[in-house]
C-alpha positions as CSV (number, residue, x, y, z in Angstrom):
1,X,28.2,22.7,7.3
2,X,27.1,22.9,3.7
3,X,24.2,24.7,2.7
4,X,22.7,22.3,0.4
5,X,22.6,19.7,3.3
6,X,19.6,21.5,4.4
7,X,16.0,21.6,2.8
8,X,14.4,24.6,0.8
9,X,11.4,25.8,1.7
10,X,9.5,24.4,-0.7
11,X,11.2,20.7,-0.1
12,X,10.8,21.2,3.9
13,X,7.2,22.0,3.8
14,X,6.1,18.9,1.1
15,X,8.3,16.9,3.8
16,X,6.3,17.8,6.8
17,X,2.5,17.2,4.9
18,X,4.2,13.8,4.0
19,X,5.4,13.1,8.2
20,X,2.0,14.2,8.9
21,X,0.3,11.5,6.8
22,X,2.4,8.8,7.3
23,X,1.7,9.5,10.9
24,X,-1.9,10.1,10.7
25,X,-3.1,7.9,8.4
26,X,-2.7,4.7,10.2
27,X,-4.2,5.8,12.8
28,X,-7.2,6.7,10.8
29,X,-7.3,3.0,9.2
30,X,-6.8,1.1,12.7
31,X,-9.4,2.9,14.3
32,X,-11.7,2.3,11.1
33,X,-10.7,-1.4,11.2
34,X,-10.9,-2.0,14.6
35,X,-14.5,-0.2,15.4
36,X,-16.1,-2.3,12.6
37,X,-14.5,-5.7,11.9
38,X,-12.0,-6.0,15.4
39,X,-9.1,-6.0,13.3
40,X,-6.0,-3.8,13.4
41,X,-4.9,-2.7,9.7
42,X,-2.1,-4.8,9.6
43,X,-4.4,-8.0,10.2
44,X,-6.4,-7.1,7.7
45,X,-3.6,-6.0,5.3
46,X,-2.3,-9.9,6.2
47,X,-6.0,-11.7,5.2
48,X,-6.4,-9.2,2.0
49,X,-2.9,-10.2,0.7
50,X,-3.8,-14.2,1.5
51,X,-7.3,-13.5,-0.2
52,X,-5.6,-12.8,-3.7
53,X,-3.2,-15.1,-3.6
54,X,-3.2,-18.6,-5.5
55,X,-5.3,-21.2,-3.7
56,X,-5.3,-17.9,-0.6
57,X,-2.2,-19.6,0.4
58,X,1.6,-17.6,0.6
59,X,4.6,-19.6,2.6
60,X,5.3,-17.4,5.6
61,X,8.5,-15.8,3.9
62,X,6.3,-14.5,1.3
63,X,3.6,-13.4,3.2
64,X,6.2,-11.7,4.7
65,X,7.6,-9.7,2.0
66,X,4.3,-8.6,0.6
67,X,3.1,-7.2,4.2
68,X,6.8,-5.6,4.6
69,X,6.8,-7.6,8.1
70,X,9.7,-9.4,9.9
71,X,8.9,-13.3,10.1
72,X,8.8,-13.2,13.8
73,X,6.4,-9.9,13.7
74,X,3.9,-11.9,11.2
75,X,4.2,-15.3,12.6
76,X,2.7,-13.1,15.9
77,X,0.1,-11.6,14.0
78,X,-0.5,-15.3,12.1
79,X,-0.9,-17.1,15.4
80,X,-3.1,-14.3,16.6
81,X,-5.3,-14.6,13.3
82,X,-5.4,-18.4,13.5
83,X,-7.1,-18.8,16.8
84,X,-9.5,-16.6,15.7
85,X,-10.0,-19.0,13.0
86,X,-9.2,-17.0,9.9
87,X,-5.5,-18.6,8.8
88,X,-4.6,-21.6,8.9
89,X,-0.3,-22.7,8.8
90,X,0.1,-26.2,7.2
91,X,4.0,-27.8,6.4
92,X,5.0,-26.6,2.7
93,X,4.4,-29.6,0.5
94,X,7.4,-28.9,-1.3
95,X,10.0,-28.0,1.1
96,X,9.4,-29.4,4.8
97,X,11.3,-26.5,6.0
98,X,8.6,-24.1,5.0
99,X,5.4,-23.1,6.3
100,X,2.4,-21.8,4.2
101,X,-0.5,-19.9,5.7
102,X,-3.7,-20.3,4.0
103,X,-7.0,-17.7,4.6
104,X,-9.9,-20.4,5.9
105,X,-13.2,-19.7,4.6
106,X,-13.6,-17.7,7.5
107,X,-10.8,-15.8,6.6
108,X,-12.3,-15.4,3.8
109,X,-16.0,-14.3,4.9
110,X,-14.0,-11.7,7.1
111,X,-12.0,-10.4,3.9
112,X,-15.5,-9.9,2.0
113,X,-17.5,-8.3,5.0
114,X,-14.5,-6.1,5.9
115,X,-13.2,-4.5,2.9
116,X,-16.0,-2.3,1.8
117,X,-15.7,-0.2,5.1
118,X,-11.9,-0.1,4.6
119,X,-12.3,0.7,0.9
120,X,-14.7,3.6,1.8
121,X,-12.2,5.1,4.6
122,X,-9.4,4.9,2.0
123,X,-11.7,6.2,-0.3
124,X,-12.8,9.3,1.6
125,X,-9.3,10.0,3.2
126,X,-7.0,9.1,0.1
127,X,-8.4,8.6,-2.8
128,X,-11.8,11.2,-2.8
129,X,-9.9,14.2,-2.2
130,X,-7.6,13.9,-5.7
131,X,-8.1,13.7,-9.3
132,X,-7.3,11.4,-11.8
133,X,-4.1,12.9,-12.2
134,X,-3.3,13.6,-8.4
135,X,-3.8,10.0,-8.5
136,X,-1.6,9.2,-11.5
137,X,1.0,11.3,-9.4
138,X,0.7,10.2,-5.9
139,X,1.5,6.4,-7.4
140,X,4.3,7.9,-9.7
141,X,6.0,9.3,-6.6
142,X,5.0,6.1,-4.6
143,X,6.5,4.0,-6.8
144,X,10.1,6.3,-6.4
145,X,10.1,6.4,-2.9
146,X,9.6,2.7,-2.8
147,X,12.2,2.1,-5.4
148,X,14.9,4.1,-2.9
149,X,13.5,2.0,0.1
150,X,13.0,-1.4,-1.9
151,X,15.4,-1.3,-4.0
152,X,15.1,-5.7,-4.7
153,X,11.4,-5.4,-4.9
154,X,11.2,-7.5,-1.8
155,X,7.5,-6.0,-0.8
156,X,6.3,-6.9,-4.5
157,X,4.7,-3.8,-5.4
158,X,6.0,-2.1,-7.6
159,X,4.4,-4.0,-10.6
C-alpha cells in the first residue's frame, strides 16, 4: 500500500479533535435541549428552520433538505411535534401531492422561549471559546467540508 494513503501527523490529529466533536457535541446540545424545553436538538433544529421561513411554513420535502433529514425520518419527528401541538401539516395549495408543515403559534412560543438557552450552550461550547477569526475560519472550513458532502446545495447552507 502507498504511503500517501495514510494521514500525517499533523492531518491525523486535526482529524481526531474533529471525531471528537462531531461526537460530543450533540450530545452536549440534546442534553441542553432536553433538560430545559423537552426537546431533542433535532426538534428544535425542525421548529427553528419553520420559524424563519415564509409564513413559518416549508413543504415537507423542503423541510427536509434544510434539516438534512430523510422524509420518512422528519415526517416521524413532524408527527411527534404535531401532537404536541407545535406543527401543523396542511395539503400544498399548489400541488395536492405535497404536504406543507407550518410552526402553530405554539410552535412558535416554544421557538422564542427555547432558543436563548440553546443560543447560550452554543455560545459557551462553540462560539465563546474562538475569535473573530477562529470564527471566520471554522465557517471557511465548514463551508468546504459541506461543499465535498453537498455538493447540489441540497441542505441550503452554504449561502
Amino acid at each position: 500500500m502507498s504511503e500517501d494513503v495514510w494521514l500525517s501527523d499533523d492531518q491525523q490529529r486535526a482529524w481526531v479533535r474533529f471525531i471528537s466533536v462531531v461526537e460530543r457535541l450533540p450530545g452536549v446540545l440534546d442534553t441542553q435541549l432536553q433538560h430545559d424545553a423537552d426537546l431533542t436538538h433535532f426538534d428544535y433544529f425542525t421548529l427553528a428552520m419553520l420559524s424563519e421561513a415564509p409564513n413559518r411554513t416549508l413543504r415537507m420535502t423542503e423541510l427536509a433538505a434544510v434539516t438534512n433529514a430523510s422524509l420518512p425520518r422528519l415526517s416521524h419527528v413532524v408527527s411527534r411535534l404535531e401532537k404536541r401541538g407545535f406543527i401543523e401539516r396542511t395539503p400544498c395549495p399548489g400541488d395536492r401531492r405535497a404536504t406543507n408543515a407550518q410552526l402553530t403559534d405554539s410552535g412558535w412560543e416554544k421557538v422564542g422561549a427555547t432558543a436563548p438557552g440553546h443560543v447560550g450552550t452554543v455560545r459557551d461550547y462553540v462560539i465563546d471559546p474562538l475569535d473573530e477569526q477562529d470564527v471566520a475560519d471554522l465557517h471557511r472550513i465548514m463551508g468546504k467540508i459541506l461543499g465535498k458532502l453537498d455538493p447540489e446545495n441540497r441542505l441550503r447552507v452554504q449561502r
